[in-house]
C-alpha positions in Angstrom: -10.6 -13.9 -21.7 -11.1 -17.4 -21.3 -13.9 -19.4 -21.5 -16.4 -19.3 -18.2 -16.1 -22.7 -17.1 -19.5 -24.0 -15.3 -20.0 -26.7 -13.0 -23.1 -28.6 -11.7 -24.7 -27.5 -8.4 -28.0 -27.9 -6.6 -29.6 -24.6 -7.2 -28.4 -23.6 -10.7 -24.8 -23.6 -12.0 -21.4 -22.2 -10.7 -19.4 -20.0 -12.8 -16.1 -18.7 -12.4 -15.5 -15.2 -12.9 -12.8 -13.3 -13.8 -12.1 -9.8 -12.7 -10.2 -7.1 -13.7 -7.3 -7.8 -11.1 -7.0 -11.2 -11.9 -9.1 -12.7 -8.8 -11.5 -15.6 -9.9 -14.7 -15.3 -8.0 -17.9 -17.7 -7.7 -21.4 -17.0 -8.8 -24.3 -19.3 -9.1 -26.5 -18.8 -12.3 -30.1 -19.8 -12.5 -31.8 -19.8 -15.9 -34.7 -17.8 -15.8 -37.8 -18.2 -18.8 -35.2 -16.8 -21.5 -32.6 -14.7 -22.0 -34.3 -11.4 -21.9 -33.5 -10.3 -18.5 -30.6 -11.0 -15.8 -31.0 -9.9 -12.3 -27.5 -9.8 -10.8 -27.2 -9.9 -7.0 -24.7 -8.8 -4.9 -24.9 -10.0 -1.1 -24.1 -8.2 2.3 -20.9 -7.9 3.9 -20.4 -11.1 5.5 -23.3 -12.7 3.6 -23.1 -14.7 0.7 -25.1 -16.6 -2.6 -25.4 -19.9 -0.1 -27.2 -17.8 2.7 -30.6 -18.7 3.3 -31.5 -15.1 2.7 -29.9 -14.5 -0.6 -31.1 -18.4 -1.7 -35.0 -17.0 -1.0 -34.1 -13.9 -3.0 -32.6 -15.7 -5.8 -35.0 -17.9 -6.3 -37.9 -15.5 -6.3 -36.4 -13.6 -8.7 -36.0 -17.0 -11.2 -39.5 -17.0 -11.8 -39.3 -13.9 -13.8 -35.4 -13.5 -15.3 -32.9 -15.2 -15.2 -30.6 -14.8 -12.1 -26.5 -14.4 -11.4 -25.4 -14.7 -7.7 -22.2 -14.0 -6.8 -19.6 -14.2 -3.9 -17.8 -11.1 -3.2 -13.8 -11.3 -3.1 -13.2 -12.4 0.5 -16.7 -14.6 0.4 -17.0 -18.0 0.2 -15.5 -19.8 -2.3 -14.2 -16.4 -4.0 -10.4 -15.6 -3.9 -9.4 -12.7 -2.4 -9.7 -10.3 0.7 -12.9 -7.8 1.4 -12.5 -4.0 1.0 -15.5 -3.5 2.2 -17.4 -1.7 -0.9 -14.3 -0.6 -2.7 -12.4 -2.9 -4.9 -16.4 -4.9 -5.4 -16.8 -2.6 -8.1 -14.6 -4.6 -9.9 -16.4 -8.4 -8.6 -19.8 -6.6 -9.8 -18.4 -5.0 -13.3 -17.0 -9.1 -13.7 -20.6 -10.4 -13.3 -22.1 -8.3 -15.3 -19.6 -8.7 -18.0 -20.3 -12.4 -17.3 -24.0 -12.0 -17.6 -24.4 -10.4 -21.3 -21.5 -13.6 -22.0 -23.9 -16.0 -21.2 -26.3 -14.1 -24.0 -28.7 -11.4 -21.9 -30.5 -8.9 -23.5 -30.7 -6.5 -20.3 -29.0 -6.8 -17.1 -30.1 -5.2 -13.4 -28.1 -5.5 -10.4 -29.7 -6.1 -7.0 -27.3 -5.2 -3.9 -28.0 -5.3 0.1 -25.9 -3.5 2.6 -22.9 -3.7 1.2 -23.8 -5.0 -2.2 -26.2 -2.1 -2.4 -23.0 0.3 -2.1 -21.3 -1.9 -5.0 -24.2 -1.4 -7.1 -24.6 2.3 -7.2 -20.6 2.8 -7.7 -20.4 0.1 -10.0 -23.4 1.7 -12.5 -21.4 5.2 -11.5 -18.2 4.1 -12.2 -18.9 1.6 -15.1 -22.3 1.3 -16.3 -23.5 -1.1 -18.8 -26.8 -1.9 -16.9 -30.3 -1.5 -17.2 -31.6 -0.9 -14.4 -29.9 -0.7 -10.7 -31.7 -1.3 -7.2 -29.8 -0.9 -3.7 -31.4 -2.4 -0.5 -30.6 -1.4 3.2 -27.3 0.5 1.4 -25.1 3.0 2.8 -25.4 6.9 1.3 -21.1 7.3 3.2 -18.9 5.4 4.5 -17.6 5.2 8.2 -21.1 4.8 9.9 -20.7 5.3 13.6 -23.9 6.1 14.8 -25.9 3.0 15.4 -24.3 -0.3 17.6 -24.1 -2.6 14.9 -22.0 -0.4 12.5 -20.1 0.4 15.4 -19.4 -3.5 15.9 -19.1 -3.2 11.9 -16.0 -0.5 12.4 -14.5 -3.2 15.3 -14.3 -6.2 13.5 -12.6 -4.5 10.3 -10.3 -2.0 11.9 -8.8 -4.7 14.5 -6.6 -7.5 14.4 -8.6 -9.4 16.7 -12.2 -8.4 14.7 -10.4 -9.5 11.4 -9.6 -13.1 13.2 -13.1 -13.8 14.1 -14.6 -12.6 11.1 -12.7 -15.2 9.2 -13.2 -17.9 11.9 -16.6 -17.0 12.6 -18.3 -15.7 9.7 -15.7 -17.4 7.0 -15.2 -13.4 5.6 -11.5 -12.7 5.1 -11.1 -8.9 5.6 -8.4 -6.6 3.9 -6.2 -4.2 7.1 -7.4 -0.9 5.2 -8.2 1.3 2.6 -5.4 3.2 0.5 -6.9 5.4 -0.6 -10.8 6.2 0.4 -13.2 5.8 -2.4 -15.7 7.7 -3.6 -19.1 7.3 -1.3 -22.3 6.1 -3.3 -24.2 9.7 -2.6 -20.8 11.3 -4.3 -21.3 9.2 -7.3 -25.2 8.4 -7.0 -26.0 11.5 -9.7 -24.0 9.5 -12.5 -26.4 6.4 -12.6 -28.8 8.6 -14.3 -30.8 8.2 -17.1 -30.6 4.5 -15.9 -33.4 3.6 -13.4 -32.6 4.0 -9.7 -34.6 2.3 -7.1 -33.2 2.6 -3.2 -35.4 0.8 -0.5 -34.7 0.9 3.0 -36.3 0.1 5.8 -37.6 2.3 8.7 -36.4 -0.4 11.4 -33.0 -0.5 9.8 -29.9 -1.5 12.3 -27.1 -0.2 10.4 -28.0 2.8 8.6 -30.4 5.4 9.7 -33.3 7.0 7.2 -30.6 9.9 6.6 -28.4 7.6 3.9 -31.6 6.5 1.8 -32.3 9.9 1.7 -29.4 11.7 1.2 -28.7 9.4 -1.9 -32.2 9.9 -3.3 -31.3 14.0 -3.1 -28.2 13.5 -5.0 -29.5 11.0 -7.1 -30.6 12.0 -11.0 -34.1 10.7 -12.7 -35.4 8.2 -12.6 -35.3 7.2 -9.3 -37.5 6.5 -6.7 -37.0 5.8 -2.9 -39.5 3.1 -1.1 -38.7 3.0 3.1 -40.7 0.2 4.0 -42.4 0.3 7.4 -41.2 -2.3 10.2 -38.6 -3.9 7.9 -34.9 -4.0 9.2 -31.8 -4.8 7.4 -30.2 -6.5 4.5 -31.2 -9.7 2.9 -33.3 -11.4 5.4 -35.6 -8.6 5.8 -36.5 -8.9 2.7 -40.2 -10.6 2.4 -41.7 -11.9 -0.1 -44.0 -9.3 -1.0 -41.1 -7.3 -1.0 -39.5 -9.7 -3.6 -42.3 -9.6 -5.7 -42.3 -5.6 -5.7 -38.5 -5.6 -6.6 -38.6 -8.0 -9.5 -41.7 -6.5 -10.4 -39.8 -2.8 -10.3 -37.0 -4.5 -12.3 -39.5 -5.7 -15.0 -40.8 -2.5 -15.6 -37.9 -0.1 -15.4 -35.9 -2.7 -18.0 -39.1 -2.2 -20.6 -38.5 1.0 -20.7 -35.2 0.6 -21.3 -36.4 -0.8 -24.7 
């Protein structure tokens, strides 16, 4: 594969990534004290590494590791359409790829929402991490229960949702699925004997207290489930306390990695 090329940017430097498929993707690398540790985040559906949210994340997480955020096909800068949690497996595997490149010892992934979904079919599927956290993530797919995932199933399954989710929220949106994948609590039991954490929160939008749960039953050890009282969903609910725990999670899980 060719070189990574990186650029200059404010927070940290761009890299291009390569995946699998032959999309090249954008991610945004900010050293951390050494090259011990890499947290790798991967954002929301319609979210992104520039978000304020993701930005707060990322650089909390700096003070400990070092730090790739990237843009999902269909995000930003990234070529590509969404598929909503499907083909991402192959953004994430190119990130982490990229990661032990740029000289890593141990890699985690962080994901939210969508991202979270990524992260547990991506250590499933692929695995070469350390340790894996998923945030505010989905346990199955098609979510109909709660308004927002309703608006969710809307703007991908329509023409007219599709349109405004490109003019709107910049995220270009693939028509459908081929074939359905697997769901993260089908594939959830493979992470294992990698370190699992799943946080949710009890105000969640999205996706009820049944998904967290249902993928910490089918989940193997070790893994641990924190639902965090009044905290909602995604990135942006995501406080710094909350920060600190994570990285703090990620610090310890990775040690005894060895």
């Amino acid at each position: 594969m060719a070189a990574v090329p990186v650029l200059a940017s404010r927070v940290g430097r761009d890299v291009a990534l390569a995946t699998a498929d032959g999309l090249v993707l954008w991610a945004t690398h900010v050293e951390g004290p050494s090259r011990e540790l890499v947290i790798v985040v991967a954002h929301g559906f319609t979210g992104g590494r520039d978000r304020p949210g993701v930005r707060r994340i990322v650089e909390r997480f700096a003070q400990d590791a070092g730090v790739l955020a990237l843009d999902f096909r269909g995000h930003g800068r990234s070529a590509g359409l969404s598929t909503v949690g499907d083909v991402e497996v192959l953004d994430l595997r190119a990130a982490v790829e990229t990661a032990r490149r740029l000289g890593y010892r141990r890699v985690a992934t962080v994901g939210f929402s969508m991202g979270g979904s990524v992260a547990v079919r991506h250590a499933a599927l692929y695995g070469g991490v350390d340790a894996v956290v998923t945030s505010s993530g989905p346990a199955r797919w098609f979510e109909r229960g709660t308004p927002a995932m309703r608006r969710v199933h809307w703007m991908c399954e329509s023409s007219v949702g599709r349109r405004a989710a490109r003019r709107l929220l910049h995220t270009r949106i693939a028509t459908r699925w081929d074939v359905i994948p697997d769901a993260p609590v089908q594939l959830v039991g493979a992470i294992a004997p990698t370190p699992l954490l799943i946080v949710h929160g009890d105000r969640d939008a999205y996706f009820p207290l049944s998904h967290p749960r249902a993928l910490r039953a089918a989940a193997g050890e070790p893994s641990e489930l924190w639902i965090i009282e009044d905290m909602g969903h995604g990135e942006d609910a995501m406080t710094p306390r909350l920060q600190g725990d994570v990285a703090g999670w990620i610090a310890r899980a990775t040690r005894l990695r060895g």
